[in-house]
N, C-alpha and C positions, 0 to 999 in steps of 0.2 A: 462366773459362767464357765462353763467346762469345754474347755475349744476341742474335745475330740470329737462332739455331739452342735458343734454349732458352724453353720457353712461355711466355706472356703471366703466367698463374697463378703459375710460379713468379718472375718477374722483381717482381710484386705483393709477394708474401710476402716476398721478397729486403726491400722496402722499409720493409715493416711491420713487418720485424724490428729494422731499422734506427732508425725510425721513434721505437719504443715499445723502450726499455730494459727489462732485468729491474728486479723492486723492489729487490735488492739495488745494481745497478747505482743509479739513483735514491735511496736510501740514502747512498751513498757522495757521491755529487754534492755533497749540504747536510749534513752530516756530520763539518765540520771544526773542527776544534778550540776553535776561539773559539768557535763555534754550539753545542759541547756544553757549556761552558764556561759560556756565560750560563745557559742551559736551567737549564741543574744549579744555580746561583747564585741563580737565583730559586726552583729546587725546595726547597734548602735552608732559605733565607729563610721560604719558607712555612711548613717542616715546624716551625720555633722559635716563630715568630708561633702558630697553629694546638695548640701544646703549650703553650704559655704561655696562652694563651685556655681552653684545654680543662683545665686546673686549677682553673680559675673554675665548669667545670660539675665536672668528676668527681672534683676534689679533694674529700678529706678536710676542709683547712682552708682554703680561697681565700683568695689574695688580690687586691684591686681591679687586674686587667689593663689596662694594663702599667706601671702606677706602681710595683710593688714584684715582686720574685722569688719565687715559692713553695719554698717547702722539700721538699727530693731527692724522698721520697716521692711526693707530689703530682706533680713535675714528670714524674715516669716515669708515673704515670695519664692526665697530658697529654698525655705522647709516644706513649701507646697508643692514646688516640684519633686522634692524629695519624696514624700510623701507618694505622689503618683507615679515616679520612675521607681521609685522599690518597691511599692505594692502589684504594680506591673511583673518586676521579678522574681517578686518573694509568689505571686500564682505560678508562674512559670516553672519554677521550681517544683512547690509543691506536688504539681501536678503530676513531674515525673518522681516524685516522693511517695504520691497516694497508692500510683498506678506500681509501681514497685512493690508496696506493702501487698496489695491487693495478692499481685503472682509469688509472692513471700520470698522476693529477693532481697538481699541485705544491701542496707542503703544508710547512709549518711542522714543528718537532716542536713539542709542548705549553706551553704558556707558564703556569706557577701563579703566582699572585697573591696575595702578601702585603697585609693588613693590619692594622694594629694596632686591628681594632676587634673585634664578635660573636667568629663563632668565629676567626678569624686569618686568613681568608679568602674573597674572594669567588667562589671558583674556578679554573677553568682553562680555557684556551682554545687553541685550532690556530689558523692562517689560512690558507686553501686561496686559492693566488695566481693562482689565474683562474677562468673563469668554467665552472660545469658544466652545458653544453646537454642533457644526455642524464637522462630520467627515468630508467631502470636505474641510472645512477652516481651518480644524485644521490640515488636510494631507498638506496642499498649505503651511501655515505658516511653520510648522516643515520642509518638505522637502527642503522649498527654497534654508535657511541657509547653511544645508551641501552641497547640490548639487552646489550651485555657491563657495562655498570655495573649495570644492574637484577638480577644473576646474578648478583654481585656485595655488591652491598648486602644481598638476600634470603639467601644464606649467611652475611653479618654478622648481619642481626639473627635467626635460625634458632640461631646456637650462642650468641647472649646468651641469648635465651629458655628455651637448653636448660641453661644452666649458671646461674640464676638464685639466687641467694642467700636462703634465707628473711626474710620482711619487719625482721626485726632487725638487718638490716647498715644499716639506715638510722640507725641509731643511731651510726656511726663516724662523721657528719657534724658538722660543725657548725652550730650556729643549727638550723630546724625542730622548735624546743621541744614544739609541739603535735601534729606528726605522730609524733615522738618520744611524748610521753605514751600518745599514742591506740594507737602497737603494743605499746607495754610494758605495756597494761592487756589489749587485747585480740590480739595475737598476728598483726595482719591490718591491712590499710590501710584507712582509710577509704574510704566509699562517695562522698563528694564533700568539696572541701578544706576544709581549717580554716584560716582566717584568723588569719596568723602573727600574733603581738607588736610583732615587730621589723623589719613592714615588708609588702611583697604579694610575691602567690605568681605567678612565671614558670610560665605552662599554655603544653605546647607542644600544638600540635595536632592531636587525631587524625585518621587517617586510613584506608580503608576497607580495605585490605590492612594496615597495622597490627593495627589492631582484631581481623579476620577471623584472624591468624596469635597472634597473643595469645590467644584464645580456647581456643588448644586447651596453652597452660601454667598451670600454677601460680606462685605468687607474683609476680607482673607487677605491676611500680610503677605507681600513676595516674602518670596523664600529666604533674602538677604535680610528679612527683617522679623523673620517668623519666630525665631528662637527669645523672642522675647515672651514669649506668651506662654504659660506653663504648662498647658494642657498640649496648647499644638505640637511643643517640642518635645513633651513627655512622651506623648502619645506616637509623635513618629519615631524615637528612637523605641518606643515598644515593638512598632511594626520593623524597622531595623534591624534589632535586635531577636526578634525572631526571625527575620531571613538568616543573617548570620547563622545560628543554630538549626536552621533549615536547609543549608549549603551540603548538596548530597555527595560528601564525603568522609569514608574512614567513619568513625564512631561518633560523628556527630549525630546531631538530632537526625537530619535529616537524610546520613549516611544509613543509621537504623531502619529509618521507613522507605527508602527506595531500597536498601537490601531486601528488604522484607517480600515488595513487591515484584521485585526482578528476581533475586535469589543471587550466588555468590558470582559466577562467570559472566553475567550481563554486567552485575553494580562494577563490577572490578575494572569496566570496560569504558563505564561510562563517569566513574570516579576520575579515571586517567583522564579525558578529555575534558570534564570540565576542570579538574585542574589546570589544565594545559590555558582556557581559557582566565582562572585565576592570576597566571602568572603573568596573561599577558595585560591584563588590567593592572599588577604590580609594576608590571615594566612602562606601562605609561606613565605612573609613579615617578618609576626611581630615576629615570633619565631625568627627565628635568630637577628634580633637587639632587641627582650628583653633576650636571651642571652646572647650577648655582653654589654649589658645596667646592668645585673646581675653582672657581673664577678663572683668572688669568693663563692657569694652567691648561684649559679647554680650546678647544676653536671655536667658532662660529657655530660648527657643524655639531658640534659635541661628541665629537669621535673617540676622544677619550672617553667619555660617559660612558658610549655603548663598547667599549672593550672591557673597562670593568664593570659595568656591570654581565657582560657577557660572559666573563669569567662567575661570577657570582651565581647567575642564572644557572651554569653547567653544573656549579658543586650543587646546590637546591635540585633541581633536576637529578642529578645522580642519586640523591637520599632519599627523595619521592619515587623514584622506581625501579630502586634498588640497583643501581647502575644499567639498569636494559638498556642497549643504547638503540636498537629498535624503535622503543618510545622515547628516549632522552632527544636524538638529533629531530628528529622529522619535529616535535615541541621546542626544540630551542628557535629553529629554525622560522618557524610561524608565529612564534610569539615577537621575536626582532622584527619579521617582515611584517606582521600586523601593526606592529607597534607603531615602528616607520612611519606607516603610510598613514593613520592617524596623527600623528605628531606634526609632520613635516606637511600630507597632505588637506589634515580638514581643521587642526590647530593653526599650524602655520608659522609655529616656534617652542624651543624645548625650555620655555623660561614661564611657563606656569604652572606653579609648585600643586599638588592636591595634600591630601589628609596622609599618605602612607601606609593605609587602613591597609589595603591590598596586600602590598609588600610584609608586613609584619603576619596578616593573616596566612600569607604562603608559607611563609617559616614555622610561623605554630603549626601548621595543619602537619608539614613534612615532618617537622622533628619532634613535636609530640603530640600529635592525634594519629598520622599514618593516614595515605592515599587511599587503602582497601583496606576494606570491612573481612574482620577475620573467619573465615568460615563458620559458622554453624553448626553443632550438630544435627540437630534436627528442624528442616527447612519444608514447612507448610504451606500452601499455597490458601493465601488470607479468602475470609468469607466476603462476601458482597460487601458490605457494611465499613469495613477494614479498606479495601480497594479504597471505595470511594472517598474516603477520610483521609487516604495514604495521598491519591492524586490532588486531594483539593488541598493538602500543607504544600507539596508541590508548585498550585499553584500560586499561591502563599508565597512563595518564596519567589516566583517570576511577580507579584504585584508587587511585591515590598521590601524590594533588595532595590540599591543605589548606586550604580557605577564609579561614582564619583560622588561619595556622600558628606563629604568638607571641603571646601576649596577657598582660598582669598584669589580675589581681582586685586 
């Protein structure tokens, strides 16, 4: 073709094509051997970790993970969990993988992450290898991930609810002597837990889409006892697990789509105060187990708890907002007196420990995700379509987030 005779329009397009490969095309680019080869190595890894962990909940007969192996049975109720807690993740993923290819940003495929502690795993994660100036692709990518895992999860726990066991299958467990008695006298679970013999009761936490979707089944384990059943607790750490990634902060999922919708000087505004509210759920936290961490060294009052960790709060605070002390004091300050007045006024003592979640989650967010979403270059204001998707992960994220999501009595 002779481009001095052929239109400007089409010698454009000619480039664009050029330019922007098919997603198949880009597929193939990062797609080689070794690269599937690790992927898959660590998928594997996780899916054993993750089964071996989840015998500890949904076994019949646990044993202490990963000191010793569970027997066949057991381990296939681990693998089923497995199975539906990382098929949960591995969409989640993808979906900010498809949606990436799609705007032909360079992306990772999925990385799962074994560990040998909780459930086997802390996740999974992409790495998108540059930077995305464009609010449309940066709503597309962020949104993807939770919306196909929330779709996801909610069919998980939807066919545990619907195939639910009458309250006597809790009797194939072991230990739970008392909640054992309580169904074998009355046929139904207790109204609030009974304090085991041989030890305290793992409460996991509910949650308002939980709650609200339980409502309408029969035989629904308390929550002290629900983690036995592979779908319930699959399915709610799915719904979990995408609040977390929907927590609208800094480059998280959910940082992406309320920047998208606000744009950079409203999120940056509202980044800072709900962290301020993060921390002050971490400091419910940490007082009580650096309490218990003190023993004898404490008072009554735990006044030493709250000086160090006071001290602790300032330096987090000073690296979440860059030392501003505008935002640092008036946040140190409300998070203590909030805290306070929870603890002391509607607990009623600093000696019951939660999960930590909180606290370890303030410290990632500060020191490696960052409070505010990095500017933009080019910042569009989303179509109808986009809004609506954007406020409903939102509210996503107020049904399916847990204040207190582990706790023992």
């Amino acid at each position: 073709m002779d481009n001095r005779t052929t239109p400007e329009t089409t010698s454009f397009q000619v480039d664009r094509v050029a330019a922007e490969p098919s997603i198949t095309d880009e597929m193939q680019q990062h797609l080689d051997p070794k690269t599937i080869l690790k992927h898959l190595g660590l998928f594997l890894l996780t899916v054993l970790t993750v089964s071996l962990a989840g015998t500890g909940f949904v076994g019949f007969n646990p044993v202490p993970f990963p000191l010793a192996l569970p027997n066949l049975p057991d381990f296939y109720r681990g693998l089923l969990f497995a199975g539906l807690l990382l098929g949960f993740l591995g969409i989640h993923e993808f979906g900010h993988y498809f949606a990436a290819l799609y705007h032909h940003v360079r992306v990772t495929l999925p990385y799962f992450i074994p560990i040998p502690l909780g459930i086997g795993t802390v996740g999974a994660v992409i790495r998108i290898k540059q930077k995305i100036n464009d609010t449309y692709k940066m709503f597309d990518v962020g949104a993807a991930g939770p919306l196909a895992g929330f779709v996801v999860a909610i069919g998980v726990l939807l066919y545990g609810f619907s195939t639910l066991p009458d309250p006597s299958f809790i009797q194939n467990f072991a230990g739970h002597e008392a909640i054992k008695d309580y169904v074998a006298q009355h046929g139904a679970y207790p109204s609030s837990p009974l304090q085991e013999t041989n030890g305290n009761l793992l409460i996991v936490g509910n949650t308002l889409l939980y709650s609200f979707l339980a409502s309408f089944f029969q035989n629904v384990p308390p929550m002290w006892e629900m983690y036995h059943y592979p779908f319930l607790f699959a399915g709610w750490l799915g719904l979990f697990f995408t609040a977390l990634n929907l927590t609208p902060i800094g480059q998280l999922d959910g940082g992406h789509i309320l920047y998208s919708l606000l744009g950079f000087k409203k999120h940056r505004t509202v980044a800072r105060i709900f962290f301020g509210i993060l921390v002050t759920l971490g400091t419910i936290e940490a007082i009580p187990f650096i309490h218990l961490s003190l023993g004898d060294w404490d008072n009554a009052y735990g006044i030493l708890s709250w000086i160090v960790w006071a001290g602790l709060l300032y330096s987090l605070l000073q690296k979440a907002f860059h030392s501003n002390l505008q935002w640092i004091l008036p946040t140190l300050a409300a998070t203590l007196g909030l805290s306070a007045i929870y603890l002391y006024g509607i607990v009623g003592n600093i000696t019951t420990s939660g999960s930590l979640i909180w606290i370890v989650w303030s410290f990632f967010i500060a020191y490696f995700v960052g409070v505010e979403h990095p500017p933009a270059m080019r910042e569009r204001e989303l179509d109808p379509t986009r809004k609506f998707l954007g406020w409903l992960s939102m509210a996503i994220f107020v049904l399916c987030i847990s204040p207190n999501p582990l706790y023992v009595i």
